[in-house]
C-alpha positions in Angstrom: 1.1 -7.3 -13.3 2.7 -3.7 -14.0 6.3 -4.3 -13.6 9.4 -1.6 -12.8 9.2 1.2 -15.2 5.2 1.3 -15.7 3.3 4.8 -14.7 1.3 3.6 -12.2 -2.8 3.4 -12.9 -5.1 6.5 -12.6 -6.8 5.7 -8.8 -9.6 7.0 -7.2 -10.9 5.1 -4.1 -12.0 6.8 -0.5 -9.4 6.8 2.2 -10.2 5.4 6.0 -12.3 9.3 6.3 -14.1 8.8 3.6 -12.1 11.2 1.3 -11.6 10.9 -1.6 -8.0 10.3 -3.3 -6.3 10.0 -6.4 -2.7 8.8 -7.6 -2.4 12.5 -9.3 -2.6 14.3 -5.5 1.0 12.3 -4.7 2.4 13.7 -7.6 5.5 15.3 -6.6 6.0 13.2 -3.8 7.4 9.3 -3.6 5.2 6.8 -2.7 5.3 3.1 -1.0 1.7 1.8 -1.9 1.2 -1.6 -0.7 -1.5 -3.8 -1.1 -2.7 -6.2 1.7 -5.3 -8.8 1.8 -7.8 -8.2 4.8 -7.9 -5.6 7.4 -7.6 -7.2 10.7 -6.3 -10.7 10.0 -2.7 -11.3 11.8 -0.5 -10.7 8.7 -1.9 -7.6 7.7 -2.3 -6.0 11.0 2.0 -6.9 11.6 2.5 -5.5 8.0 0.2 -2.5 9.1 1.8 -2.3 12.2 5.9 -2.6 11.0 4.9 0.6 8.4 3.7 2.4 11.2 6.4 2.2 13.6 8.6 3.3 10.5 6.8 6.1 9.2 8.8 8.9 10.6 11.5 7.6 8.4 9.2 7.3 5.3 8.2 10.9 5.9 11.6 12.2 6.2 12.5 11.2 2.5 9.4 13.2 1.1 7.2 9.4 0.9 3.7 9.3 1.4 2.7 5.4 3.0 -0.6 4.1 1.6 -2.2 0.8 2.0 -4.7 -0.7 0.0 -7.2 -3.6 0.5 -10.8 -4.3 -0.1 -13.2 -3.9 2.3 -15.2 -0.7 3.4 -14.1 2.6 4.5 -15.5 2.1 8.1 -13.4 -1.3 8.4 -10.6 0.9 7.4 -11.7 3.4 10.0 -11.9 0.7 12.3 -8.2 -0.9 11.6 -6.7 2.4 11.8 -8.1 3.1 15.3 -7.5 -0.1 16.4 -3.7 0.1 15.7 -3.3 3.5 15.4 -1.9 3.6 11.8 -0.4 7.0 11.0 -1.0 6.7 6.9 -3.5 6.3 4.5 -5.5 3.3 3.9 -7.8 3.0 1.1 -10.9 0.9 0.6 -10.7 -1.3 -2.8 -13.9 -2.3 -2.6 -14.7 -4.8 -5.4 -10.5 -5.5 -5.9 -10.9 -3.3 -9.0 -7.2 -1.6 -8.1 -5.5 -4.9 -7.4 -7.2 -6.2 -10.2 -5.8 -2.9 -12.8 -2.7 -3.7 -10.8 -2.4 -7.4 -12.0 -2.1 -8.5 -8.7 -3.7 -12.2 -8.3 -4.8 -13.9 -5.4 -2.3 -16.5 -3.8 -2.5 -19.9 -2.1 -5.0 -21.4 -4.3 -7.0 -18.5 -4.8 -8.1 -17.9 -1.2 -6.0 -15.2 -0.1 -5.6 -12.0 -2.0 -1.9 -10.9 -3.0 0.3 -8.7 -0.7 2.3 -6.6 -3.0 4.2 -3.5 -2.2 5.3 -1.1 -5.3 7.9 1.8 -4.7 7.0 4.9 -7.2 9.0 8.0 -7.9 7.8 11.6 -8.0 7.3 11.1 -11.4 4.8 8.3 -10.6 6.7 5.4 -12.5 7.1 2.0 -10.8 10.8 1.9 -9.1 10.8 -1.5 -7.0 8.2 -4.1 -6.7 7.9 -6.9 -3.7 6.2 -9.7 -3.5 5.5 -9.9 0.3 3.1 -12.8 0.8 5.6 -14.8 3.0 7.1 -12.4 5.1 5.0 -9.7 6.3 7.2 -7.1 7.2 10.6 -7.8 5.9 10.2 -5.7 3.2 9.3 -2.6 4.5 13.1 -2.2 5.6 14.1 -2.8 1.5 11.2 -0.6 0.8 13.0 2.1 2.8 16.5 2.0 1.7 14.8 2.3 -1.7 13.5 5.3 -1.1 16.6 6.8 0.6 18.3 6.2 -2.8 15.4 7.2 -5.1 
């Protein structure tokens, strides 16, 4: 898995819209990019949910908020709608990010990792957090990162 101090990977995956992004657009800007396993399912949708109701904060410290999971842009769509997320989501389709990311599946295999990475403006890896157990704890560290960064 990239680890602190790594530049992050060269990205380009359509948001819930169907734009297209890439890493190089945040540039300039700090970023909280988490991955999540599955839109919809009950620990996502809380983890989706806890970065919404705390992205005024994220905003005020110059960081962008963007989510990542596989799936298809319309189930994005959907999931944002439904919970009216204020941020980014991107379709993974195929795990090829999470994959480039290192990020492997826990629990046996059946559930795909939730991992959140903290980057700079610079676009190097500041914090990395394993959040598979507690959904939205780590938004809060995430956060006070950022204040500091």
């Amino acid at each position: 898995m990239l680890k602190k101090g790594d530049k992050i990977i060269d990205f380009r995956l359509k948001d819930q819209n169907g734009i297209e992004r890439t890493n190089s657009e945040f540039l300039g800007k700090k970023v909280v990019l988490f991955f999540y396993p599955n839109d919809d399912s009950f620990g996502c949708t809380k983890e989706a949910c806890a970065f919404r109701d705390s992205y005024t904060e994220f905003k005020e410290y110059d960081c962008e908020v963007i989510g990542i999971s596989q799936g298809t842009v319309d189930s994005k769509s959907n999931f944002v709608q439904k919970n009216r997320l204020n941020f980014i989501l991107l379709a993974d389709e195929g795990n090829k990010l999470r994959m480039a990311f290192g990020i492997k599946p826990n629990f046996f295999g059946f559930i795909q990792g939730r991992v959140t990475f903290i980057i700079d403006k610079e676009g190097i890896i500041q914090g990395i957090y394993d959040s598979q157990i507690n959904f939205s704890k780590h938004i809060k560290t995430a956060l006070s990162q950022v204040k500091k960064m």
